[in-house]
Backbone as CSV, one residue per row, in Angstrom:
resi,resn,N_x,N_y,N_z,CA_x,CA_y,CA_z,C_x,C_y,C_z
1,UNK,-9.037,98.440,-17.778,-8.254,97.243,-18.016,-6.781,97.589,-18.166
2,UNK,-5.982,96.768,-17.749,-4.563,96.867,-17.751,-3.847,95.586,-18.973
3,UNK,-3.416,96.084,-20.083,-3.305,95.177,-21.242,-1.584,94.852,-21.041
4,UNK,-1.766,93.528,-21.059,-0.386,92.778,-21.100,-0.353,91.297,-22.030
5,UNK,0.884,91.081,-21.873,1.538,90.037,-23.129,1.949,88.423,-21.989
6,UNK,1.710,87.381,-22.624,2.170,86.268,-21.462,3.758,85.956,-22.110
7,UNK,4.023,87.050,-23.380,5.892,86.769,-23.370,6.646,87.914,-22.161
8,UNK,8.078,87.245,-21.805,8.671,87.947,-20.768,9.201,88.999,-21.882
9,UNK,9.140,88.950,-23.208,10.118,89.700,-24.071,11.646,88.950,-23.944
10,UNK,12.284,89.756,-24.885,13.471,88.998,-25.094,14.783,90.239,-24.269
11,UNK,15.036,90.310,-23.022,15.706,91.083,-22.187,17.029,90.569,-21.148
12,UNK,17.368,91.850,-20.716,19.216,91.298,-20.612,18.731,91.926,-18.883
13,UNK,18.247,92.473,-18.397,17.780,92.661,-16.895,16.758,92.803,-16.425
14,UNK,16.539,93.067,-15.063,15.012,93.304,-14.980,14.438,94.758,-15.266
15,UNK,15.804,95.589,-15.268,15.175,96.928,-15.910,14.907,96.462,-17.334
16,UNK,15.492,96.110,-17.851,15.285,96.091,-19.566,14.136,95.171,-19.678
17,UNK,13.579,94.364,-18.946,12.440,93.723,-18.997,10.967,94.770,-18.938
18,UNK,11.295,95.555,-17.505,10.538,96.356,-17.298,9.922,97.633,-18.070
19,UNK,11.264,97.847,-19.098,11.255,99.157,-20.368,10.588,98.525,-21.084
20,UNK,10.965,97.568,-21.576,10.569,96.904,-22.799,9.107,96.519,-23.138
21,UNK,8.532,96.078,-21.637,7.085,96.169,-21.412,6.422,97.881,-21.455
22,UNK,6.934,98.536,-20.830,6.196,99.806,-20.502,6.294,100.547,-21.961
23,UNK,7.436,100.336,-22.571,7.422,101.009,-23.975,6.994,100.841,-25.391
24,UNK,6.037,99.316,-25.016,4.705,98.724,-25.884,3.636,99.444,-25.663
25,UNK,3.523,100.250,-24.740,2.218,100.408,-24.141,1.300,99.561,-23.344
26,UNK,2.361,98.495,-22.439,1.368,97.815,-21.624,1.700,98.396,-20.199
27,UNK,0.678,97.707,-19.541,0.259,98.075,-18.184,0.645,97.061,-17.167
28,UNK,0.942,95.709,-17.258,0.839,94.757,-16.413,1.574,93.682,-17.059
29,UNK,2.141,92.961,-15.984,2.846,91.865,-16.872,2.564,90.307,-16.048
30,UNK,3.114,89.463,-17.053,3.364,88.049,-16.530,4.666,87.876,-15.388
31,UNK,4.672,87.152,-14.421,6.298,87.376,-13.714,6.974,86.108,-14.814
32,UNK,8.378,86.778,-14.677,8.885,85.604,-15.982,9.477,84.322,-14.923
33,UNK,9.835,84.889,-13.580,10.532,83.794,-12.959,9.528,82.973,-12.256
34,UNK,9.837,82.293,-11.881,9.349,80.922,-10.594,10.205,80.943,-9.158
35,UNK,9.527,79.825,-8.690,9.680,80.129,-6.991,11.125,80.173,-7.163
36,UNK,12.244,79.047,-7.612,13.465,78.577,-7.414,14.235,79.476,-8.206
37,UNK,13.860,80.655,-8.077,15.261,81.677,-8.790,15.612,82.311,-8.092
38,UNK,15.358,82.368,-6.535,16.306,82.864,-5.430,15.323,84.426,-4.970
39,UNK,15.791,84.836,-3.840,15.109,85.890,-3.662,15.231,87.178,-4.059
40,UNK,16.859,87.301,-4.472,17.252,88.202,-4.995,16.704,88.602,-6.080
41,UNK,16.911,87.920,-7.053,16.270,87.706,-8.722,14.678,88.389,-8.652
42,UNK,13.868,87.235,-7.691,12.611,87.896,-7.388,12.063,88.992,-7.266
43,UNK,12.991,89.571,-5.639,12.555,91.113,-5.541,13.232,91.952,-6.396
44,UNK,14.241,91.583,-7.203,14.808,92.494,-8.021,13.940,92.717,-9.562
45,UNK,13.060,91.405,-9.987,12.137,91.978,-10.595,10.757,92.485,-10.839
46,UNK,10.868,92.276,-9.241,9.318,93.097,-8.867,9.623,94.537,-8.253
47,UNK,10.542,94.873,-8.032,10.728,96.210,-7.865,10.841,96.755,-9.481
48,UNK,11.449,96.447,-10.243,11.873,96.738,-11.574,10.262,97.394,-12.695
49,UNK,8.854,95.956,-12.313,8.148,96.220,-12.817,7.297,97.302,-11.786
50,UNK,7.577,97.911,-10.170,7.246,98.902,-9.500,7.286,100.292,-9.892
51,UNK,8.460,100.283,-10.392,9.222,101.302,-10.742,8.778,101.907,-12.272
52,UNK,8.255,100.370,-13.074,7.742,101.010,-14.140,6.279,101.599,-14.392
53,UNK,5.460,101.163,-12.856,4.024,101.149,-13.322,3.496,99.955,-13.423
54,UNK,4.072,99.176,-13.595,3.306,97.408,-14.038,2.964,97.083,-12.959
55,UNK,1.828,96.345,-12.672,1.531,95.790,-11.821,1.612,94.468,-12.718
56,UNK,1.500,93.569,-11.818,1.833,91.959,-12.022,0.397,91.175,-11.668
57,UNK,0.214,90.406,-13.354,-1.174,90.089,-13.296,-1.224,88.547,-12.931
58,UNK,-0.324,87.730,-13.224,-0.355,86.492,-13.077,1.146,85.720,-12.498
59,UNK,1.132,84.793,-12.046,2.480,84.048,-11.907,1.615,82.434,-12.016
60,UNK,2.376,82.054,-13.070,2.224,80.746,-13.743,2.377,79.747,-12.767
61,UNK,1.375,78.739,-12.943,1.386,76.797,-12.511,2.294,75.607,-13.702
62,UNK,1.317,75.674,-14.082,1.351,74.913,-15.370,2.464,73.725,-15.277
63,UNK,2.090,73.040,-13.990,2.028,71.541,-13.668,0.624,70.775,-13.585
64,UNK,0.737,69.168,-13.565,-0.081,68.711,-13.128,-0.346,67.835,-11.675
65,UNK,-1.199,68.941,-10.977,-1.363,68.869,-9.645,-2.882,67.860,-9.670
66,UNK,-2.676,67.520,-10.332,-4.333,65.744,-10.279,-3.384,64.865,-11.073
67,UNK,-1.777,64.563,-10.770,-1.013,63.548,-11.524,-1.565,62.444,-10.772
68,UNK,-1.881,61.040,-12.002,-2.061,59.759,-11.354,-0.873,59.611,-10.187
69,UNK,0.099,59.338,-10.342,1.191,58.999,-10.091,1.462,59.960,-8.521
70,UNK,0.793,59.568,-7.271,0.798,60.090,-6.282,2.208,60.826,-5.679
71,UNK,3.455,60.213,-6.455,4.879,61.154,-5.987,4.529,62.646,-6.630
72,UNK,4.760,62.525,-8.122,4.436,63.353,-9.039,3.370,64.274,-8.500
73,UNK,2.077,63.867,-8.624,0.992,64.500,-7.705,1.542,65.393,-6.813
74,UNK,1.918,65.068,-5.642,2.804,65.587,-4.138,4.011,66.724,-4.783
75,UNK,4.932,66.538,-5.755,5.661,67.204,-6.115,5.250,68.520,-6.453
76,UNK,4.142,68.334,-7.581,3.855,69.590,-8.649,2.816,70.160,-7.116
77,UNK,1.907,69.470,-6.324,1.314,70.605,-5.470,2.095,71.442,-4.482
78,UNK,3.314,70.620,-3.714,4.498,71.569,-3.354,4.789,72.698,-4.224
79,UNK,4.975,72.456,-5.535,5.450,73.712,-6.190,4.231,74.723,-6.531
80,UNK,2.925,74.616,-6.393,2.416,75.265,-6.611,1.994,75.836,-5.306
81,UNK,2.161,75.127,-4.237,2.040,76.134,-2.984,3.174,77.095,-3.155
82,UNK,4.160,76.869,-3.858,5.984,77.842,-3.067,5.435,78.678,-4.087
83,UNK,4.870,78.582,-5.499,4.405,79.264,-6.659,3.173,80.522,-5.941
84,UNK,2.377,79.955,-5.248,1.568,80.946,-4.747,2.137,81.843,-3.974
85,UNK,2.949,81.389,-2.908,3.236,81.844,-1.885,4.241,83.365,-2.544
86,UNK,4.571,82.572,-3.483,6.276,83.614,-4.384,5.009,84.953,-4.653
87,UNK,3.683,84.695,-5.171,2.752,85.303,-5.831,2.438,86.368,-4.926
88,UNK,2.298,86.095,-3.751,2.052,86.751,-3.200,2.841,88.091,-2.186
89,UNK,3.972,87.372,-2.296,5.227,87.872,-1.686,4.772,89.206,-2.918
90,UNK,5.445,89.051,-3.436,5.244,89.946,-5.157,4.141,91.040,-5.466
91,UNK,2.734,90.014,-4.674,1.829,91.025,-4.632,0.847,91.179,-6.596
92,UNK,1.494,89.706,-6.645,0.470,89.734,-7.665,-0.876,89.705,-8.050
93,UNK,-1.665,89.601,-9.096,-3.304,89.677,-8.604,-3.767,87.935,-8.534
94,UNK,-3.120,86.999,-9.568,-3.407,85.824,-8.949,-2.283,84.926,-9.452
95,UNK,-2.332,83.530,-9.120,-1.476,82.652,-9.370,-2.503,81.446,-10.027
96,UNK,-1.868,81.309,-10.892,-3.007,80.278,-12.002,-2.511,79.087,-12.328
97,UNK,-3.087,78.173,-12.926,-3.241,76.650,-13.219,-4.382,76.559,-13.700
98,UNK,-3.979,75.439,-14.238,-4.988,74.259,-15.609,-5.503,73.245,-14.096
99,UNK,-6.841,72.750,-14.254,-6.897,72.022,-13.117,-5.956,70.936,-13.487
100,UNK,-5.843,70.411,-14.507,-5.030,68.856,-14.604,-5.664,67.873,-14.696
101,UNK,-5.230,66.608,-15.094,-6.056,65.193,-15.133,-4.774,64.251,-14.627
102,UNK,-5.741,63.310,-14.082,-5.131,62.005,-14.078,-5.046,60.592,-14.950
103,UNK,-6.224,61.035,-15.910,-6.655,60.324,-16.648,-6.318,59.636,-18.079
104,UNK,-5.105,60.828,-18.556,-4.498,60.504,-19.808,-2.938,60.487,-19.847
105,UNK,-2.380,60.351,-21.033,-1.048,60.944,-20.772,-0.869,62.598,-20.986
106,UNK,-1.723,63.463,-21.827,-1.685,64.660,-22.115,-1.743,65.363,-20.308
107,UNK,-1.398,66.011,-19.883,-1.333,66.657,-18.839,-2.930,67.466,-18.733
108,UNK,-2.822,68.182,-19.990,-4.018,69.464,-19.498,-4.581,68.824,-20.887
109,UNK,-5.030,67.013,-21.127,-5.564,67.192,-22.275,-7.458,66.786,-21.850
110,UNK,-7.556,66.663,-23.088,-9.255,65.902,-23.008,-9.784,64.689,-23.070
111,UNK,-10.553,64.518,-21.587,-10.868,63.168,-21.536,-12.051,62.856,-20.890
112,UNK,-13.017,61.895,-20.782,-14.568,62.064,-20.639,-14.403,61.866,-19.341
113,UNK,-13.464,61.022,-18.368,-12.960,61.632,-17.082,-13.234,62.591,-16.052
114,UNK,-12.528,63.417,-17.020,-12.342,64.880,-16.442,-13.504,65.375,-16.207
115,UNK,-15.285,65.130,-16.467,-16.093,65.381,-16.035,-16.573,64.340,-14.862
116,UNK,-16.027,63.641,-14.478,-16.034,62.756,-13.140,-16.871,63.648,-11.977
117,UNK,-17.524,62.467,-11.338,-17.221,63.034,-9.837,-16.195,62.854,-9.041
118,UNK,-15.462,61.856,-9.422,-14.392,61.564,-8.888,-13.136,62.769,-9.278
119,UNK,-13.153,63.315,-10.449,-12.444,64.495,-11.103,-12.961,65.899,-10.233
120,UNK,-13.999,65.641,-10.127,-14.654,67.046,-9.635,-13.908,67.407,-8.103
121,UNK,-14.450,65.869,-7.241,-13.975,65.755,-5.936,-12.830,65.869,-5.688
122,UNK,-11.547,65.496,-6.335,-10.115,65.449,-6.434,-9.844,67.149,-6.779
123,UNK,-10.364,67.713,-7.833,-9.914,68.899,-7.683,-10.359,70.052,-6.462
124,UNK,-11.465,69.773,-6.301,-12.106,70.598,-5.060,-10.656,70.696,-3.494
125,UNK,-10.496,69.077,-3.620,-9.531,68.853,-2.559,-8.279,69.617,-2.566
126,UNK,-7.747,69.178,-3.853,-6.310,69.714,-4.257,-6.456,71.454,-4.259
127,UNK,-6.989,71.942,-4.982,-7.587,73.543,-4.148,-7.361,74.112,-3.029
128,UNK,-8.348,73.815,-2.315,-7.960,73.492,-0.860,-6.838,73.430,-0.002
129,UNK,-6.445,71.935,-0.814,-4.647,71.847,-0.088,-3.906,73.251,-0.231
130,UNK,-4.123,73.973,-1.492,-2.983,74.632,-1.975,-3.143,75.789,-1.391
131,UNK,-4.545,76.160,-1.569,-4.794,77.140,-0.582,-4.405,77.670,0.889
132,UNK,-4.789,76.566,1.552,-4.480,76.334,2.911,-2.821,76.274,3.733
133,UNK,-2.294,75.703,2.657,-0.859,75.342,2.972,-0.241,76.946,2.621
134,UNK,-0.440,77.375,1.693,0.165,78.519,0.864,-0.069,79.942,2.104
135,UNK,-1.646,79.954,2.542,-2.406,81.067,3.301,-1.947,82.487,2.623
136,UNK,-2.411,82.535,1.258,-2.286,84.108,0.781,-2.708,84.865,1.272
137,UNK,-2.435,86.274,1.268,-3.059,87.200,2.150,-3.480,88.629,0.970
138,UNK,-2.885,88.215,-0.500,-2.921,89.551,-1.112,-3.323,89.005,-2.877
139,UNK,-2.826,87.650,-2.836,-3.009,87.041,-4.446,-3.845,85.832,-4.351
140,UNK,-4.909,85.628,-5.538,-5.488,84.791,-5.464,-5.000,83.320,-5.923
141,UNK,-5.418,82.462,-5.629,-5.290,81.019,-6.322,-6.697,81.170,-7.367
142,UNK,-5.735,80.629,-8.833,-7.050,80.428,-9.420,-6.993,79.569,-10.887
143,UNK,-7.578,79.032,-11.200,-8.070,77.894,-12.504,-8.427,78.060,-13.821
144,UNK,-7.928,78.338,-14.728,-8.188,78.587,-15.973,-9.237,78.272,-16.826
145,UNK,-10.111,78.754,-17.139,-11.184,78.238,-17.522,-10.719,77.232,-18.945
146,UNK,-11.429,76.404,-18.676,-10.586,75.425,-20.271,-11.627,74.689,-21.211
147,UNK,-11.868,74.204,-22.456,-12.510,73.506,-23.301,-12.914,72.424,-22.403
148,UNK,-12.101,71.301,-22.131,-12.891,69.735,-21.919,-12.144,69.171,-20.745
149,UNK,-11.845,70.475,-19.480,-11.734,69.680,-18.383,-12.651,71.043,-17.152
150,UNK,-12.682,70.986,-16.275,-13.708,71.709,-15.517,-12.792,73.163,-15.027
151,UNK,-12.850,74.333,-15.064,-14.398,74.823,-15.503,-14.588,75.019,-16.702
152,UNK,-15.395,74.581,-17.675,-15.861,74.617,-19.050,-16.566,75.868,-19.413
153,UNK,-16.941,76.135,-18.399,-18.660,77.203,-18.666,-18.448,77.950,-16.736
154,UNK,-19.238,78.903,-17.041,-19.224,80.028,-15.851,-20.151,79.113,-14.906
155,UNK,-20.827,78.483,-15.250,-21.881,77.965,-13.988,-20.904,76.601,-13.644
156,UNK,-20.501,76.161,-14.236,-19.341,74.763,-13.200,-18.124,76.057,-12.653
157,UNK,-17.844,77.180,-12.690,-16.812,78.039,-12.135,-17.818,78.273,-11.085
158,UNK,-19.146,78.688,-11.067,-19.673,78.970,-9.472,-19.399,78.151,-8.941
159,UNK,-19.649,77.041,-9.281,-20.055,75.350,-8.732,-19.174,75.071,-7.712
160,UNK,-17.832,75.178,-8.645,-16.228,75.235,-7.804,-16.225,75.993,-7.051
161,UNK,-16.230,77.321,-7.215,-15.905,78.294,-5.980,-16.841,78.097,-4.927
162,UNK,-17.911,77.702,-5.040,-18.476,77.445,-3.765,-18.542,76.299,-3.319
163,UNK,-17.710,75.609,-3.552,-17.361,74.145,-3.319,-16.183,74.348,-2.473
164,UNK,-14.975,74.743,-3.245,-13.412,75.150,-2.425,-13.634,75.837,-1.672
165,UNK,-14.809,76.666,-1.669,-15.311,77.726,-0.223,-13.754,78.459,0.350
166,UNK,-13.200,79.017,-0.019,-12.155,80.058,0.095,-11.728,81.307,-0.318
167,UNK,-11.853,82.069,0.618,-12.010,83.846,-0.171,-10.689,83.871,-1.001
168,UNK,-9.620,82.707,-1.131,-8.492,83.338,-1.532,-8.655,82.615,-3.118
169,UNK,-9.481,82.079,-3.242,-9.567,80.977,-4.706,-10.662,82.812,-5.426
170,UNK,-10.351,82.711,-6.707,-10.824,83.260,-7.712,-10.941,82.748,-8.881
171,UNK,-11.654,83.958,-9.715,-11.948,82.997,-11.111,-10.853,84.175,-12.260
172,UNK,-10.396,82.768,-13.094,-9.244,83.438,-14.364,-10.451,82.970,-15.633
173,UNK,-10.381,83.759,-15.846,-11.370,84.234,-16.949,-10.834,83.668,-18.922
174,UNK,-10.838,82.302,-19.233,-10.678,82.585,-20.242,-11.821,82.209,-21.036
175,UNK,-12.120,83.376,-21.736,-13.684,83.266,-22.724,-13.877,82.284,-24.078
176,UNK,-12.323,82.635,-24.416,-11.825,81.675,-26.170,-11.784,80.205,-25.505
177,UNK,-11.445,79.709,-24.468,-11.581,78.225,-23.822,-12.957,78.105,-23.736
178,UNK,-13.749,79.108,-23.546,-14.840,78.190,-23.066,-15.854,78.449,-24.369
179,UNK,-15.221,79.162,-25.129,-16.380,78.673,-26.497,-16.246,77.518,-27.451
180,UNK,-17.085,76.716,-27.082,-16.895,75.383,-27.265,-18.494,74.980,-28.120
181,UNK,-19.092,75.758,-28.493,-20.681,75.392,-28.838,-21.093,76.492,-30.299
182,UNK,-22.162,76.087,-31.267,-22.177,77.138,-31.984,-22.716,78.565,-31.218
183,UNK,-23.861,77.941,-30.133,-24.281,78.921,-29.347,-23.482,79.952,-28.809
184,UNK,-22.228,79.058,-28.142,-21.510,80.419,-27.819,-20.837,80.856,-28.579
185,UNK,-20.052,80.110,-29.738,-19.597,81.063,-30.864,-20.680,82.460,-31.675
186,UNK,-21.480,81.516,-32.249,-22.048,82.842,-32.722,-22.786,84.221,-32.147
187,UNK,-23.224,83.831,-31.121,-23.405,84.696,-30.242,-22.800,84.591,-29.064
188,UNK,-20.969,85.295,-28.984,-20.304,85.636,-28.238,-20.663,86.419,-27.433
189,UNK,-21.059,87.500,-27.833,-21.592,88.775,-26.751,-22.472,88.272,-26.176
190,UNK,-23.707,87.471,-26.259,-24.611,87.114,-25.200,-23.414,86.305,-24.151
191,UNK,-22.646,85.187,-24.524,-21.979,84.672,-23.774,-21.111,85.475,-22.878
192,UNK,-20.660,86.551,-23.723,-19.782,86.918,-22.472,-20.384,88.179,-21.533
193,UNK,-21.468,88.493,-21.922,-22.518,88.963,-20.650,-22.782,88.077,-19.540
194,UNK,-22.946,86.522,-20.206,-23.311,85.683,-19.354,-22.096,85.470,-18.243
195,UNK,-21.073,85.435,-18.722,-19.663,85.276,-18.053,-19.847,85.824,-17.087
196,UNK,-19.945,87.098,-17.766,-19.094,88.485,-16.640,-20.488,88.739,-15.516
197,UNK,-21.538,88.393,-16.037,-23.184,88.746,-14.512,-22.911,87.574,-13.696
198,UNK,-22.611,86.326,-13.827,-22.047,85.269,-13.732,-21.213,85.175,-12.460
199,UNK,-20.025,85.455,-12.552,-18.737,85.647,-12.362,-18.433,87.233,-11.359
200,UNK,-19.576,87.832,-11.353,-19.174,89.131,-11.199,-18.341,89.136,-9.665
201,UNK,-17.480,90.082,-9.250,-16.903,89.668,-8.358,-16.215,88.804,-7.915
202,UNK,-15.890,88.267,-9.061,-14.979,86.828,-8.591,-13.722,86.721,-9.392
203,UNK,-14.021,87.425,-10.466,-12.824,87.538,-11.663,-11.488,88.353,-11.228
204,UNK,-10.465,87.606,-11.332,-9.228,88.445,-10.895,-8.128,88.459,-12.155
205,UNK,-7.996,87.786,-13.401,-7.750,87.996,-14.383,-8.372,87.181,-15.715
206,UNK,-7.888,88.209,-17.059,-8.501,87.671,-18.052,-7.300,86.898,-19.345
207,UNK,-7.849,86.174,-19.872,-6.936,86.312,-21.277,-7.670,86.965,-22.522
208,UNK,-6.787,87.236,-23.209,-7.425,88.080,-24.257,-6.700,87.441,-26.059
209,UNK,-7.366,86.576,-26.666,-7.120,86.401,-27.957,-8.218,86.291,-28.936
210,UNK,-8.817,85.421,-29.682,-9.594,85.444,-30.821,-10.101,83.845,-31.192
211,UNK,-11.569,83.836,-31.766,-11.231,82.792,-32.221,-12.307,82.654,-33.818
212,UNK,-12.244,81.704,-34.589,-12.554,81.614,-35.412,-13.131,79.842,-36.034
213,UNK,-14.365,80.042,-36.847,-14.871,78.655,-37.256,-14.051,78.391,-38.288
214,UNK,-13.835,77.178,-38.543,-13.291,76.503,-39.796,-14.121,76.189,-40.562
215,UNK,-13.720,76.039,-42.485,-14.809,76.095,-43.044,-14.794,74.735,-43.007
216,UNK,-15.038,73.618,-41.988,-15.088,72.372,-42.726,-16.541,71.575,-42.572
217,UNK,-17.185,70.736,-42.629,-18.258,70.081,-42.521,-18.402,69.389,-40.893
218,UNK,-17.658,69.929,-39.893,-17.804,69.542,-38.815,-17.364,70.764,-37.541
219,UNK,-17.913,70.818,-36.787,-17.875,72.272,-36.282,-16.869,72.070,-35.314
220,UNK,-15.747,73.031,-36.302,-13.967,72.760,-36.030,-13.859,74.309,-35.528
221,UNK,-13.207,74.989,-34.342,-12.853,76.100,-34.118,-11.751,76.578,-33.752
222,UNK,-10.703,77.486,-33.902,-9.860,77.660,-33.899,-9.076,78.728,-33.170
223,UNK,-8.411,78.954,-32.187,-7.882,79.864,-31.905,-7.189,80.459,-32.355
224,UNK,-6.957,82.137,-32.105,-6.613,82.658,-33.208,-6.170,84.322,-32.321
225,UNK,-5.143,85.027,-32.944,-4.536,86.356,-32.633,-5.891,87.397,-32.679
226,UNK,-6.158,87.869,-32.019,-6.987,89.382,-31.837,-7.307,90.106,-33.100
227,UNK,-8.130,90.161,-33.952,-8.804,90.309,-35.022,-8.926,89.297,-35.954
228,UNK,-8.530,88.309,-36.224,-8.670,87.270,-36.887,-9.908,86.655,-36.971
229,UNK,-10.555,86.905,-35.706,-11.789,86.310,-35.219,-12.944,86.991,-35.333
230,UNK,-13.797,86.210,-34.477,-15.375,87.261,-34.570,-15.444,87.244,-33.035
231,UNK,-14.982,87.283,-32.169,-14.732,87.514,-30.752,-15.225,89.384,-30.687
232,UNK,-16.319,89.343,-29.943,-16.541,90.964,-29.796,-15.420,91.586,-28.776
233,UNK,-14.745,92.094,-29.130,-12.960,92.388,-28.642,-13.777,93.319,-27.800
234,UNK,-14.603,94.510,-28.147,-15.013,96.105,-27.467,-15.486,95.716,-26.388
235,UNK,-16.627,94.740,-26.571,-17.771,94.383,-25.221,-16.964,93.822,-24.450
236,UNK,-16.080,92.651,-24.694,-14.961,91.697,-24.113,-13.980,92.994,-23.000
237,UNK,-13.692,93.938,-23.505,-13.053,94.888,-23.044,-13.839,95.711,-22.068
238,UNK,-14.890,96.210,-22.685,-15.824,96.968,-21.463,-16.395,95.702,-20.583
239,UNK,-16.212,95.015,-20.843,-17.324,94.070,-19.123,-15.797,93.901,-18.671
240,UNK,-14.941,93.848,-18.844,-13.956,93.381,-18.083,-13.305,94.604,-17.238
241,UNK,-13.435,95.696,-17.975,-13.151,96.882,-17.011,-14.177,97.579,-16.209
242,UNK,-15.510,97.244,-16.581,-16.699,97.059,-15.469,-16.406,96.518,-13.982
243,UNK,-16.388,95.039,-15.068,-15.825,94.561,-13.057,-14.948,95.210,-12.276
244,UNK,-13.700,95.347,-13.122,-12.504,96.135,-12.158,-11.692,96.618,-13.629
245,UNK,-11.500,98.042,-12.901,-10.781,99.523,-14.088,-9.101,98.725,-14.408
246,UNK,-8.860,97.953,-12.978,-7.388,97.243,-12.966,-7.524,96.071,-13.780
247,UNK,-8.558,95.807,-14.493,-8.651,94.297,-14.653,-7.041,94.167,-15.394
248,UNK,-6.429,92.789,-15.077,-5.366,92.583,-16.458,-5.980,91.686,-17.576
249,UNK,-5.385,92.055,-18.660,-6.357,91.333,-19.889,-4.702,91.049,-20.325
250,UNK,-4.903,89.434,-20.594,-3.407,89.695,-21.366,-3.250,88.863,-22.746
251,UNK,-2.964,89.058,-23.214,-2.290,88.553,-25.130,-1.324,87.009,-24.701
252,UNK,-2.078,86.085,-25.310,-1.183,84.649,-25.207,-1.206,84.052,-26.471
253,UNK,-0.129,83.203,-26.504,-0.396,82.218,-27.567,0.269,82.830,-29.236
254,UNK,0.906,83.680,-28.517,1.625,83.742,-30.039,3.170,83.235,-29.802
255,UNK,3.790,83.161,-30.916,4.998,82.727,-31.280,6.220,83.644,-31.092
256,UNK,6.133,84.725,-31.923,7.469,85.603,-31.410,7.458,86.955,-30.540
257,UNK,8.684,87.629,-29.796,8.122,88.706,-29.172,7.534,90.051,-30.700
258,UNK,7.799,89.928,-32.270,7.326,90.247,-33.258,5.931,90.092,-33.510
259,UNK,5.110,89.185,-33.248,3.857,88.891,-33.110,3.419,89.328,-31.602
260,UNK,3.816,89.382,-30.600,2.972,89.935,-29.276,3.118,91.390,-29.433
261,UNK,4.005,91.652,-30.417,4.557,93.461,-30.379,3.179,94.374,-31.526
262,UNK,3.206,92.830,-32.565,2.147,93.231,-33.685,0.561,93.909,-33.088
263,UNK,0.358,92.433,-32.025,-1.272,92.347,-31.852,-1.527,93.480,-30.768
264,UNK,-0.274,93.921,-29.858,-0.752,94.743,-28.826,-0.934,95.834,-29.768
265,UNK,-0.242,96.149,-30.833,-0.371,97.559,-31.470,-1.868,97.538,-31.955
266,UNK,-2.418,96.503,-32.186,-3.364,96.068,-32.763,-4.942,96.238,-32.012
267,UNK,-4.366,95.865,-30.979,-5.400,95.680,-29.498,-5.671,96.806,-29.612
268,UNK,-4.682,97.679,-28.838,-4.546,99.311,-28.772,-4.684,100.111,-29.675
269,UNK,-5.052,100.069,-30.871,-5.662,100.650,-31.965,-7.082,100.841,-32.044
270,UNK,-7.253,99.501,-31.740,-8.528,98.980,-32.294,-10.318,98.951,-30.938
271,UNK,-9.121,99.404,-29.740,-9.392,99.689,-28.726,-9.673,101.027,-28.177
272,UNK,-8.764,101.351,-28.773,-8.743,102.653,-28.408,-7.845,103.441,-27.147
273,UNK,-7.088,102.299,-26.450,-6.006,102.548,-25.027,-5.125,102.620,-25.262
């Protein structure tokens, strides 16, 4: 596994971006830019993370490409084709997104919708489009696994991929989204066996955080920084470097580059890398 952070860090170039990562002890990074920062900027910080060893695990979506609002809609899937396409130029391992809804005002929120067939069919399509228009040749397109919009669980992630039927679509692996049940909370490790036999061959990146029950009278769960939790971090780590020795596993969801600096020391301790 190749362990990285989804902060760019707080840096004055793309060398100092590139140090700053390699001298945490990570392996792989997030790209911090997007399509519209010119080409220069681009190849200047993908040579930067070349030079350090990093390979580049993800380049961000995080529009909504199932917007009601058919301009909107059309807009954010343009940008996520120029988003792939940048991904690939780069030579990253995939380019990711939330599938999206049309259904609420929350963008990537929860809604009984989002298990549609009509939800199902709309995303299958939009896939597709992005795919097709984009024609990667080296980075995947791929979907975040999420709580309460699709894919929820590893068997609606087959469902999809053999639905979008495209060698260039993959699966982004997040395990803390999809524990959503006591079943899979308390017995995580069965779940994420199930994931990874599941999934095998299809996974092109992971996220890596924690999660934890609340003590309240209704089964409340919480996400949470890398030991906080009862998330089997070791097994989580060995099936993921099973599939692939390159896997990227990366640290999200914290607040300062002080907290992503904390938990990697933490990871890597406790890990043993």
């Amino acid at each position: 596994m190749r362990l990285g952070i989804s902060s760019s860090l707080a840096h004055t170039s793309p060398a100092d971006w590139a140090a700053k990562h390699k001298a945490v002890g990570l392996k792989t990074v997030n790209f911090p830019l997007d399509c519209n920062a010119g080409q220069n900027k681009i190849m200047a910080y993908k040579k930067a993370a070349d030079q350090a060893g990093l390979t580049i695990a993800e380049v961000g979506i995080w529009r909504n490409t199932l917007a009601a609002d058919p301009a909107e809609r059309a807009k954010w899937i343009d940008y996520a084709v120029n988003q792939l396409k940048m991904a690939d130029m780069i030579g990253a391992r995939c380019c990711v997104n939330v599938v999206g809804t049309p259904y609420g005002p929350r963008w990537d929120g929860g809604y009984r919708e989002n298990f549609s067939e009509e939800a199902w069919n709309m995303a299958v399509k939009m896939i597709q489009e992005i795919i097709d228009r984009a024609q990667p040749c080296r980075t995947k397109f791929s979907i975040e696994s999420m709580p309460w919009m699709i894919p929820s669980g590893p068997d609606e992630y087959l469902r999809l991929i053999e639905e979008v039927n495209r060698p260039a679509f993959g699966a982004h692996l997040d395990v803390v989204n999809m524990i959503t049940s006591p079943d899979r909370y308390f017995f995580n490790d069965r779940f994420l066996e199930e994931c990874f036999t599941k999934l095998k061959g299809k996974i092109c990146s992971c996220h890596l955080k924690d999660i934890h029950l609340k003590e309240e009278y209704t089964f409340q769960l919480q996400e949470c920084a890398c030991g906080e939790g009862t998330l089997d971090l070791e097994l989580y780590a060995k099936l993921a470097s099973a599939e692939d020795p390159e896997m990227p596993m990366i640290i999200e969801h914290l607040t300062t580059d002080k907290e992503y600096i904390h938990s990697v020391e933490y990871v890597r301790k406790r890990l043993g890398i």
